[in-house]
C-alpha positions as CSV (number, residue, x, y, z in Angstrom):
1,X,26.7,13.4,-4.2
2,X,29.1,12.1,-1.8
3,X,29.5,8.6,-2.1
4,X,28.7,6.8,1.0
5,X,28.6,3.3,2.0
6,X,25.2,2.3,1.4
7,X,25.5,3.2,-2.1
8,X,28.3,1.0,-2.3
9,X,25.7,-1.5,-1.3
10,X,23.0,0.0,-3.8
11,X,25.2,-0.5,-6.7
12,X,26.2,-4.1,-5.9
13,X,22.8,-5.4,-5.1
14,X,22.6,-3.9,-8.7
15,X,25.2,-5.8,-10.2
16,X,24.0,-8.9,-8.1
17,X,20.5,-8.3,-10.2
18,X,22.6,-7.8,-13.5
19,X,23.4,-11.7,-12.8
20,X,20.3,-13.2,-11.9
21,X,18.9,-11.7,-15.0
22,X,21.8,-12.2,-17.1
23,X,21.8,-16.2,-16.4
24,X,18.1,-16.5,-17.3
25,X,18.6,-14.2,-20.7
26,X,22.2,-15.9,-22.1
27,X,19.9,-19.3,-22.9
28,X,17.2,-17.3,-25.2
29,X,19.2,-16.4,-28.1
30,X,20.6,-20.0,-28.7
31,X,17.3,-22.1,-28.3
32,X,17.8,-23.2,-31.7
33,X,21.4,-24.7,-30.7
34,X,20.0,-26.2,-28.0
35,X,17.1,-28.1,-30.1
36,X,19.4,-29.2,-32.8
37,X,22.1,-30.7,-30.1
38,X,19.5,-32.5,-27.9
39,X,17.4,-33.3,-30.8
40,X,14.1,-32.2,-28.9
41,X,11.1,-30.1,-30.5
42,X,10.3,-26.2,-29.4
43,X,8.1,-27.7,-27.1
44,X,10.0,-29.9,-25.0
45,X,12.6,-26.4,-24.7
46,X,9.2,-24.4,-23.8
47,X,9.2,-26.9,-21.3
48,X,12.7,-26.1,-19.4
49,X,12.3,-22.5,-19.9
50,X,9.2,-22.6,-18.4
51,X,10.2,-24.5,-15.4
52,X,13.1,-22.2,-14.9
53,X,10.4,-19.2,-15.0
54,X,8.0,-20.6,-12.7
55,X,11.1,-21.2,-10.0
56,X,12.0,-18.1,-10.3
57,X,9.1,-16.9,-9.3
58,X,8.5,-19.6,-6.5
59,X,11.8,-18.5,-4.7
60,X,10.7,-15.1,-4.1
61,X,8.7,-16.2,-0.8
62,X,11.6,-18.1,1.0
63,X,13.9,-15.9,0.0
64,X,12.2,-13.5,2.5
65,X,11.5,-16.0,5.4
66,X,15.8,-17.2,4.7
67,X,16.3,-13.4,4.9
68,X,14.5,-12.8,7.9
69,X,16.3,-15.6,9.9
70,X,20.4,-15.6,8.2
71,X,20.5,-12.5,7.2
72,X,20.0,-10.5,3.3
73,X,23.6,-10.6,2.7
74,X,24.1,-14.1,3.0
75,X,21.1,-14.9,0.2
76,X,22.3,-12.3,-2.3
77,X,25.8,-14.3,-2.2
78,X,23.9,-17.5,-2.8
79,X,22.0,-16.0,-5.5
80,X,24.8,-15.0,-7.2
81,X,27.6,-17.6,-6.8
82,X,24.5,-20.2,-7.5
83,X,23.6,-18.2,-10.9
84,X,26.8,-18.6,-12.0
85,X,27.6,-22.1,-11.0
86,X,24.7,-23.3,-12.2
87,X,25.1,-22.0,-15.6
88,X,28.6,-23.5,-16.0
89,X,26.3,-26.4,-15.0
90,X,24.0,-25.9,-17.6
91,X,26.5,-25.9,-20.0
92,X,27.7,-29.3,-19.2
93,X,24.4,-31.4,-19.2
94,X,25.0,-33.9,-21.2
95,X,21.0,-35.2,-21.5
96,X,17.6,-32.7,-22.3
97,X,16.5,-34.4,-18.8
98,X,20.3,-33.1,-17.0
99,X,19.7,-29.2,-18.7
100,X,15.8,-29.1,-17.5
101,X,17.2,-29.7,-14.0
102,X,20.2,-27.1,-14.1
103,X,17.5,-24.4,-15.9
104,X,14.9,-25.2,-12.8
105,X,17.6,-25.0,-10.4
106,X,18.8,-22.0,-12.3
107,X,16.0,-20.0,-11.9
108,X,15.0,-21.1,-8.3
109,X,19.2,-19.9,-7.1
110,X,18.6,-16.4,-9.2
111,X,14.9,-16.3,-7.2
112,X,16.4,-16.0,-4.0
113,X,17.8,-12.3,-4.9
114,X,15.4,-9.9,-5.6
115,X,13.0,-9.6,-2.8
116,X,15.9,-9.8,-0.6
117,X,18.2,-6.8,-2.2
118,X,14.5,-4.5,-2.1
119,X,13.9,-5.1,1.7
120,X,17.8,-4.5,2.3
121,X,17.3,-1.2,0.1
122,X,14.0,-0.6,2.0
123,X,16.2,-0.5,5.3
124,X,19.0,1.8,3.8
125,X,17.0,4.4,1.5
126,X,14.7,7.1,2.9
127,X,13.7,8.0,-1.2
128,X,13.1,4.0,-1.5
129,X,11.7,4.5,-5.3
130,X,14.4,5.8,-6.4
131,X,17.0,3.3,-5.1
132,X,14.6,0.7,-5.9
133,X,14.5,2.3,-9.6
134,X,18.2,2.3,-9.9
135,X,18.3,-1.0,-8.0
136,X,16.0,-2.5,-11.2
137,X,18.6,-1.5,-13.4
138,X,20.6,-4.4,-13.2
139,X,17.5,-6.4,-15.3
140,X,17.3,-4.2,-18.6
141,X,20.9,-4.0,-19.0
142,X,21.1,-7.5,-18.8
143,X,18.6,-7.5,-21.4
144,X,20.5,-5.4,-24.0
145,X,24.0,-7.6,-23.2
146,X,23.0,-11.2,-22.1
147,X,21.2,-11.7,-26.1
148,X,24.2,-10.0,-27.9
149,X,27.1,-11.6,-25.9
150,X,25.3,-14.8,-25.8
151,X,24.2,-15.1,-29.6
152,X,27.9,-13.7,-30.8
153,X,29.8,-16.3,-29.0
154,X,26.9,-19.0,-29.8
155,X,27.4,-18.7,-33.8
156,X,31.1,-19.1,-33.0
157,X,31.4,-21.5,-30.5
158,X,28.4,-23.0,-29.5
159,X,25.5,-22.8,-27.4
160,X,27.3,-24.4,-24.5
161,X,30.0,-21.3,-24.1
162,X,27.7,-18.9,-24.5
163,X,25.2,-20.2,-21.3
164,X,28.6,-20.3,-19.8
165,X,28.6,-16.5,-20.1
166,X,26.9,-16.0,-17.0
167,X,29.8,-17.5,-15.1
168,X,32.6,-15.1,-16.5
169,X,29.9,-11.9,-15.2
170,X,28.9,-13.7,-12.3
171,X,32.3,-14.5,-10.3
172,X,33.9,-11.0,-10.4
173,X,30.8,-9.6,-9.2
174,X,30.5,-12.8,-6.5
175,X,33.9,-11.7,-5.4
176,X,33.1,-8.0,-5.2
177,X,30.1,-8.4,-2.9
178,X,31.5,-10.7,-0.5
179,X,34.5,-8.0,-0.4
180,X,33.0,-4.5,0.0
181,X,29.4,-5.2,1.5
182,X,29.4,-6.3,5.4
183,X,27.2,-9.1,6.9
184,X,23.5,-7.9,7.3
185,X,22.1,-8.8,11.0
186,X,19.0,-10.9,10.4
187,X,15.5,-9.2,11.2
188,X,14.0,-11.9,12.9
189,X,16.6,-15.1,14.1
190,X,14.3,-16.3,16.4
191,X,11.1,-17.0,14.5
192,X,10.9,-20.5,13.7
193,X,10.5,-21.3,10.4
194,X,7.0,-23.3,10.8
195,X,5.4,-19.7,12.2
196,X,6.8,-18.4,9.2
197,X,4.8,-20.6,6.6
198,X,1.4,-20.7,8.4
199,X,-1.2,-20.7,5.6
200,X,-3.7,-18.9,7.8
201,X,-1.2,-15.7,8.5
202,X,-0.1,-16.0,4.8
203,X,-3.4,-15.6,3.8
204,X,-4.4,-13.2,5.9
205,X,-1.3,-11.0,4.6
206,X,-2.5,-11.1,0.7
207,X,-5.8,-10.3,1.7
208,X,-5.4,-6.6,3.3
209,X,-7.1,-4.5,1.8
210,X,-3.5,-2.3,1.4
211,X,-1.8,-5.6,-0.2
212,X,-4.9,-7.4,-2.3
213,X,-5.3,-4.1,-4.3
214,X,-1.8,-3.1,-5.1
215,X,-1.4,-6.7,-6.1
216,X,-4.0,-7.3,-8.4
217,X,-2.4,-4.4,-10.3
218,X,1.1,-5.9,-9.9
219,X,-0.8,-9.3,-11.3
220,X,-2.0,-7.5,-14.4
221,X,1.2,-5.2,-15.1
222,X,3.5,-8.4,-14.7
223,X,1.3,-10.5,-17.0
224,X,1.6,-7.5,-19.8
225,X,5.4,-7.4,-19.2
226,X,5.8,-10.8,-19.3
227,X,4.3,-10.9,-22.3
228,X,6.1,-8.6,-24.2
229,X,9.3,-9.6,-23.0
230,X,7.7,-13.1,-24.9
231,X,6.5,-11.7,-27.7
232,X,7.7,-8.0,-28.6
233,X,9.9,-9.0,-31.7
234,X,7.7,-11.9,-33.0
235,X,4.9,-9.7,-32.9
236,X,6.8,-7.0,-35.1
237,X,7.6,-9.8,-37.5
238,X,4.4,-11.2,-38.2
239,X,1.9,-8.4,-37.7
240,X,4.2,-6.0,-39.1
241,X,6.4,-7.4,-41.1
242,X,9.5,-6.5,-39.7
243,X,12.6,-8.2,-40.5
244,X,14.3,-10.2,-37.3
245,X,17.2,-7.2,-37.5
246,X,14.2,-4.5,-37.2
247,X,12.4,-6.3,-34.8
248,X,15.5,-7.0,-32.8
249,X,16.6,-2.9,-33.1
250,X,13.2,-2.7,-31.6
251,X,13.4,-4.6,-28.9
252,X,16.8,-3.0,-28.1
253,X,15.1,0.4,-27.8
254,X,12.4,-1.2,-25.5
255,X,15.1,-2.0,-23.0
256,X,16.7,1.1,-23.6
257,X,13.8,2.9,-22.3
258,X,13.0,0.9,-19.8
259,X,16.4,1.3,-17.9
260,X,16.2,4.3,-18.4
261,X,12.2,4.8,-17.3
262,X,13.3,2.6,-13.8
263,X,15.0,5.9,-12.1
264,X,12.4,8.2,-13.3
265,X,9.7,6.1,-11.8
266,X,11.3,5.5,-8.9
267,X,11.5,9.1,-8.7
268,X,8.3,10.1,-9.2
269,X,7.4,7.5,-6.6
270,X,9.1,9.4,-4.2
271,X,7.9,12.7,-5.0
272,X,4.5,12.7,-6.2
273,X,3.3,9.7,-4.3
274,X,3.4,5.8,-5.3
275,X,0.0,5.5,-6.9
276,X,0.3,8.5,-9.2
277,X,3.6,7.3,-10.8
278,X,2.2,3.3,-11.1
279,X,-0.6,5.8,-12.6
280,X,1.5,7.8,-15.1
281,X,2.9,4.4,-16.1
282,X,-0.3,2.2,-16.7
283,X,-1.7,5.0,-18.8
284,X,1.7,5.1,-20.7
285,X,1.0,1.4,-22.0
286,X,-2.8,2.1,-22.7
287,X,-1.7,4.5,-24.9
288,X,2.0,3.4,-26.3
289,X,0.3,-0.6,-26.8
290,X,-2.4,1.0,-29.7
291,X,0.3,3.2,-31.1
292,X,2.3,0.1,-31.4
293,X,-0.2,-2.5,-32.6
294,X,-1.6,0.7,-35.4
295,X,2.1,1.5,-36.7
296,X,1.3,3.9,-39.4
297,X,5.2,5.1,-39.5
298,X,8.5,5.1,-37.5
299,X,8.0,8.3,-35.5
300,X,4.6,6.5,-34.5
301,X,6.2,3.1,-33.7
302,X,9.0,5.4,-31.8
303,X,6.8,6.7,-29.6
304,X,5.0,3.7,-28.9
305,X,8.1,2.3,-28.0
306,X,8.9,4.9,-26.0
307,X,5.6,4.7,-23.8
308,X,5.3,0.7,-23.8
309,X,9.0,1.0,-22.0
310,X,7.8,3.4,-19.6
311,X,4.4,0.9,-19.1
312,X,6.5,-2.1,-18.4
313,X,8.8,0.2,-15.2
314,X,6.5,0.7,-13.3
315,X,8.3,-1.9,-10.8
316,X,10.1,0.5,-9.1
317,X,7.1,2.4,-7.8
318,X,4.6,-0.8,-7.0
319,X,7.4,-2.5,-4.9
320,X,8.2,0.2,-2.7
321,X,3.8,0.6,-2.4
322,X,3.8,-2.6,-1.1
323,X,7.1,-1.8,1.2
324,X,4.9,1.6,2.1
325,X,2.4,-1.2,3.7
326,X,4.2,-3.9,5.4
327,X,5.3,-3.2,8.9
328,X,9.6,-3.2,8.6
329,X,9.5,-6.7,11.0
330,X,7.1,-8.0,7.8
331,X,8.8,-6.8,5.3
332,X,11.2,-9.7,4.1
333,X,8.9,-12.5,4.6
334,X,5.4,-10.5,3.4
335,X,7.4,-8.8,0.5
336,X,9.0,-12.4,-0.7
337,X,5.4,-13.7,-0.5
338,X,3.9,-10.7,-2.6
339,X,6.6,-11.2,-5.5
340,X,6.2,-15.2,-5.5
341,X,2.5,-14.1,-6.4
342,X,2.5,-11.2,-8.5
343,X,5.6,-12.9,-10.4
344,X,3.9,-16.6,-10.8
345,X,0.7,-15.4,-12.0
346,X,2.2,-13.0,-14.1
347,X,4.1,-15.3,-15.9
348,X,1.3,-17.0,-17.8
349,X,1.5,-13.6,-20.0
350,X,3.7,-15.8,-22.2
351,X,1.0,-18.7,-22.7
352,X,-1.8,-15.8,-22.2
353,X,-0.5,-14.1,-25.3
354,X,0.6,-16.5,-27.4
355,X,-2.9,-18.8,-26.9
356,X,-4.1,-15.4,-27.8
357,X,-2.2,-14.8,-30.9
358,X,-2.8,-18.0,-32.1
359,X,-6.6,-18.3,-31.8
360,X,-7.4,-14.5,-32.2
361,X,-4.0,-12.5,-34.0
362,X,-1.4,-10.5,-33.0
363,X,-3.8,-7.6,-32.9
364,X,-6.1,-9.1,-30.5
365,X,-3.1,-10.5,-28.4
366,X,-1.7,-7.0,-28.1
367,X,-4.6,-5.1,-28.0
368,X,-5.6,-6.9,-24.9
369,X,-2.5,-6.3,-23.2
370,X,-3.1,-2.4,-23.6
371,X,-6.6,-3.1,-22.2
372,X,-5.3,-4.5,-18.9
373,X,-3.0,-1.4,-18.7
374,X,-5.9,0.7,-18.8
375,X,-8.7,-1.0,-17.1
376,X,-5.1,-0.9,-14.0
377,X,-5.4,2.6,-15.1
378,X,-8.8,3.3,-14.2
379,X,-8.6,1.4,-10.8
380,X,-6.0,3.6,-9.5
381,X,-8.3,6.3,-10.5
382,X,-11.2,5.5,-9.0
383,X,-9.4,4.3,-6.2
384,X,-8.2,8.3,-5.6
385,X,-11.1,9.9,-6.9
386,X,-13.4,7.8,-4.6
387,X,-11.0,8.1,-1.9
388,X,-11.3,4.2,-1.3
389,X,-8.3,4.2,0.5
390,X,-6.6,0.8,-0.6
């Protein structure tokens, strides 16, 4: 391949997502430092972590309208230099009520990238799957560093250097960006910014038949994902009986596959056609979640693994399906708006499972999240066998 300038930009919107991710993963590992410095319960952390989540997810739509009017470059900068900024200002909150304010405003900087980098890659790819799969990239390989890295330096130094992590990963990368990629030209300057938020066109853009479908499957996907990412290893340790180092092997290999699976998605996307690889990977989970939740040996587990990973990419062949139907002048404001849904709503898999879990079991919890994989399954089905056309 010869290496061209817009895979210069590919790869460092990739790094830019390695970031994003990596600032809201470093604070995970060292919860229990957190607690035991503020002197605040499990709940009252649930309680910043969660608002960091939900702002996360609320910065997807005006990242698209910003986008639209200043430009995608411009954003992704913020995104990153705020990630890591804010993180060094996490580090330094002196009060519980200072560090929920720095996690919220963490997650709502880190929000403004991804929408953004996927319209820009939308623009620059033909085979968008696939640079949207390698584009995705950036979030399971922050998952297998951003827990080690952060839990290492944690036990040694505290929980304070090791949310301070993201900084150290975050400038360079800063730095690199505003170096090698140029200044995007803004898809629509003029617009005022009130025409952009009109509730009546906003609604009117979720509701198309060729956006309300794709995003009720996006809905149920994220809430499964969401919930695993949650879940996975606490699941292994109480309904299996794993020890935390098993579990936590586990979970490695889960994110192992999964960067790997983002590519291969993406690619099939591209080749075979956007609802037979979202497909391929619904029916992966259907089938991996059982294999998982039954675990009658490790070749079984392995293999359940292996097909849960795959369920959880399927990302980088729904985004591009929702790029497919947005005209290219809709496509930063009307994608932001799709992932501010799909990625709010999705986030009550973590409360979804764990209310789950407690009332029901582990079993139930997990056995339900297969069950939305494969009633999404079915959908697409029917959708192609009855030539429905969403």
């Amino acid at each position: 391949m010869n290496w061209q300038y817009r895979h210069t930009v590919l790869l460092l919107c990739m790094l830019a997502f390695f970031v994003t991710y990596f600032g809201r993963l470093a604070i995970s590992p060292v919860v229990y430092l957190i607690t035991d410095d503020f002197g605040i319960t499990n709940t009252l952390m649930g309680v910043a972590l969660t608002g960091m989540w939900l702002a996360y997810g609320f910065a997807q739509f005006p990242s698209g309208v910003l986008a639209d009017r200043y430009g995608e470059r411009l954003l992704i900068l913020i995104a990153v230099g705020g990630t890591s900024v804010m993180s060094v200002l996490l580090a330094l909150a002196p009060l519980y009520a200072a560090f929920v304010l720095a996690a919220v405003v963490l997650g709502g900087v880190a929000g403004l990238h991804y929408a953004v980098a996927t319209t820009l890659l939308s623009r620059t790819f033909d085979d968008m799957g696939t640079a949207i799969g390698i584009h995705s990239i950036g979030g399971p390989l922050a998952g297998l560093l951003a827990p080690v890295m952060a839990a290492w330096v944690g036990v040694r130094y505290g929980w304070r250097p090791a949310v301070a992590l993201t900084a150290l990963v975050g400038v360079p990368i800063f730095v690199l960006f505003v170096w090698t990629v140029r200044p995007t030209e803004p898809q629509r300057p003029d617009v005022p910014l009130r025409e952009s938020l009109q509730v009546s066109s906003l609604v009117g853009l979720v509701t198309r038949p060729s956006i309300a479908f794709p995003l009720s499957i996006a809905i149920a996907g994220t809430y499964v994902a969401q919930g695993l990412l949650s879940f996975f290893p606490a699941f292994l340790i109480a309904f299996h009986d794993y020890t935390p180092t098993a579990a936590g092997i586990a979970f490695s290999a889960f994110f192992v596959v999964r960067a790997g699976s983002q590519i291969a998605i993406g690619r099939a996307s591209d080749a075979y056609g956007r609802d037979a690889a979202i497909a391929g990977a619904m029916l992966a989970g259907a089938v991996g979640l059982p294999l998982v939740i039954l675990d009658p040996g490790l070749a079984v587990m392995a293999v359940g693994i292996t097909l849960t990973g795959i369920s959880s990419s399927f990302f980088s062949a729904i985004d591009p399906r929702f790029m497919d139907a947005l005209p290219v002048e809709e496509r930063g404001t009307g994608f932001g708006l799709v992932r501010t849904v799909y990625t709010v709503l999705g986030a009550l898999g973590s409360v979804g499972v764990g209310l789950t879990a407690d009332l029901f079991g582990w079993g139930v919890a997990f056995g339900t999240l297969g069950a939305l994989f494969f009633v999404s399954f079915l959908a697409l089905a029917a959708n192609r066998a009855l030539g429905l056309g969403y």
